[in-house]
C-alpha positions in Angstrom: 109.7 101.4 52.1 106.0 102.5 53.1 105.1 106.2 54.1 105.2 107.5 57.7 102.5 109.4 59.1 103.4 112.9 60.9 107.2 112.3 60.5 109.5 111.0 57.5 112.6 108.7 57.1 115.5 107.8 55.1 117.3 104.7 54.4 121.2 104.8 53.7 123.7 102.3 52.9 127.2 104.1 52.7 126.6 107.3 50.7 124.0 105.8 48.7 120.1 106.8 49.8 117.8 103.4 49.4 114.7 104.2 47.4 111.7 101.6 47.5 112.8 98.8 45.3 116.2 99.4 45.4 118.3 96.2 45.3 121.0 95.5 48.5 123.8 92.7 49.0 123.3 90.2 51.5 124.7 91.4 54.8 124.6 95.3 53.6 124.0 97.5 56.9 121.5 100.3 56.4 121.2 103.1 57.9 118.0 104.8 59.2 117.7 108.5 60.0 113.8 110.0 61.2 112.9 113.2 61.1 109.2 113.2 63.4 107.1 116.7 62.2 106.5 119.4 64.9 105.4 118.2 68.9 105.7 114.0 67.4 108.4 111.7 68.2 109.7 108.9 66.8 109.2 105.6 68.2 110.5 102.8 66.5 110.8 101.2 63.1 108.7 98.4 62.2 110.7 96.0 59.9 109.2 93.0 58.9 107.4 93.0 61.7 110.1 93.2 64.3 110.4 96.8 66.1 113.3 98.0 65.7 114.8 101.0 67.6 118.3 101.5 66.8 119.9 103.3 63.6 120.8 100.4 61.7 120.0 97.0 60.6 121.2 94.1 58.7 119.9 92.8 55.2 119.6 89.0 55.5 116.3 89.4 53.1 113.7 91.3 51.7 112.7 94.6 53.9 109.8 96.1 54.3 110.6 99.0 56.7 107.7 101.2 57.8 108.4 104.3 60.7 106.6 104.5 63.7 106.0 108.7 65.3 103.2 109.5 67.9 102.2 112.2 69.8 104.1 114.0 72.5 103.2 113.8 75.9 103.9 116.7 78.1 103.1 116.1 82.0 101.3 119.0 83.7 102.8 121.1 85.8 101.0 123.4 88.4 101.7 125.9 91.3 98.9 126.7 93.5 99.8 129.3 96.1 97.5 128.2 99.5 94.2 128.6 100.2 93.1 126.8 97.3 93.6 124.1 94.6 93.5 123.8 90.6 92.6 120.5 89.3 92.6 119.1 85.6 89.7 117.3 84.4 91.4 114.1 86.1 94.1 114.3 83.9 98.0 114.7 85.3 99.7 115.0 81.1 98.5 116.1 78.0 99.4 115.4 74.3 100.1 118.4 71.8 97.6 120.6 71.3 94.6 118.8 73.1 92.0 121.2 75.1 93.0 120.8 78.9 89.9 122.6 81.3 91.5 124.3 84.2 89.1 124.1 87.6 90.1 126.3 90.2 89.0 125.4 93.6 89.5 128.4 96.3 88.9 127.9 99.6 86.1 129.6 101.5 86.2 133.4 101.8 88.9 133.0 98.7 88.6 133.9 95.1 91.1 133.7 92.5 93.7 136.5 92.3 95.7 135.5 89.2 96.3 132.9 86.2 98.8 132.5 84.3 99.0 129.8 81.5 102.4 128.8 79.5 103.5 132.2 80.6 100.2 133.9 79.6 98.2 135.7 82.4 94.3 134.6 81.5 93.0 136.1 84.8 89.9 137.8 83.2 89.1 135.0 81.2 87.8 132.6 84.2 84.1 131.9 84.1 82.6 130.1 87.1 86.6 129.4 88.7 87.0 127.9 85.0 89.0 128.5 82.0 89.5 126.3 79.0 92.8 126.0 76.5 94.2 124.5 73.9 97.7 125.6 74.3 99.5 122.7 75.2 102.2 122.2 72.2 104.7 122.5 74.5 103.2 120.9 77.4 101.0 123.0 80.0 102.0 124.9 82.7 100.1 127.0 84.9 100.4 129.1 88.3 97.3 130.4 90.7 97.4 132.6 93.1 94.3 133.4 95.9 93.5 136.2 97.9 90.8 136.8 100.4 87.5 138.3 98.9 87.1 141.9 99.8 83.5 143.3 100.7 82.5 146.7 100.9 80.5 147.7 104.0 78.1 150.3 103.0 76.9 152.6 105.5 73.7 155.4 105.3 71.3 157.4 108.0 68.6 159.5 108.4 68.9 163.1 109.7 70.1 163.7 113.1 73.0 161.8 112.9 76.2 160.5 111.5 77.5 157.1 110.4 81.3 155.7 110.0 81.9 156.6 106.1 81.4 153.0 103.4 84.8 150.7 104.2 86.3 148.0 102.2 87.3 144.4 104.8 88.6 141.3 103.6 86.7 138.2 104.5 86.6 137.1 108.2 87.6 140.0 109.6 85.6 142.8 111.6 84.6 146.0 111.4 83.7 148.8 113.5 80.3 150.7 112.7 80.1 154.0 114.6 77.1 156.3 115.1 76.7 159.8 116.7 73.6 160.8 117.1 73.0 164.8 117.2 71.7 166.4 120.0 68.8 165.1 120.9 68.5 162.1 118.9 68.8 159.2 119.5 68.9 155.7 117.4 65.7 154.6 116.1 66.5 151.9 114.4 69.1 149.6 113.0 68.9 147.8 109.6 71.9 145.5 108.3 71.2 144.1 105.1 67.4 145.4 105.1 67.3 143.3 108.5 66.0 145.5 111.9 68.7 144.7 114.5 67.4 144.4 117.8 68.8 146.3 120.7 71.5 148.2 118.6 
């Protein structure tokens, strides 16, 4: 009997447990039982050199049994509401605990609106659309919403007037900028981002 790595075994024949050099009859039927350690599973049984999947096996000869365990693989599951897309390094599964990099990719005039990971919202912790995690014993699952980027329209003037108060729009839509000038003013001048606006 050798060792397993990240997993153990047991050998039975009847009630008896089979310790390494224990001594069988011909034609005995042994019984193996695996036990794989947390987020492994067991794969197969090498015996002799034969892969052996089932529970038991029959002693013609000497056995040298060793048991097989690897890593889980979860696949990764997503949803993306629209106006945007989340994509994973090029990778669609992941194995236990290995670092997955989340890349958001709104659309334009979109920006992220939430994240949540394995049931975990990780909204504020997206750099550059990005967010990085190694929390994938269980598999990874993640949901991302967008929304359309808000921009504030700030609005000033000089005396002798009056300007529609600052206002909040989402993306691709329009506003209305008012003035009134006072009795006898008129507009001088129009700026929009520092720019003079001709014929305003």
């Amino acid at each position: 009997l050798t060792d397993a790595f990240n997993g153990e075994y047991t050998v039975k024949c009847g009630s008896k447990t089979v310790e390494d050099g224990d001594i069988l009859d011909y034609g005995s039927i042994i019984r193996l039982e695996n036990k794989p350690v947390e987020c492994y599973t067991f794969v197969y049984y090498d015996i002799n050199g034969e892969h052996v999947t089932t529970g038991s096996y029959k002693v013609t000869g000497p056995v040298d049994i060793t048991a097989v365990f690897t890593e889980k693989i979860y696949n990764i599951s997503s949803t993306v509401s629209s106006n945007g897309s989340v994509s994973f390094g090029g990778v669609t599964t992941v194995a236990a605990g290995e670092e997955v990099v989340i890349e958001t990719h709104p659309d334009r005039g979109y920006e992220v609106e939430s994240m949540v990971v394995n049931g975990e919202d990780v909204t504020d912790l997206i750099i550059d659309n990005t967010y990085s995690t190694s929390d994938t014993w269980y598999g990874l699952n993640v949901s991302v919403k967008f929304r359309k980027i808000k921009y504030t329209i700030e609005t000033s003037c000089s005396e002798g007037g009056t300007v529609s108060p600052t206002v909040v729009v989402e993306y691709d839509n329009n506003v209305v900028v008012s003035f009134s000038p006072e009795e006898g003013y008129e507009i001088g001048q129009l700026y929009v981002d520092g720019v003079p606006v001709e014929n305003p």
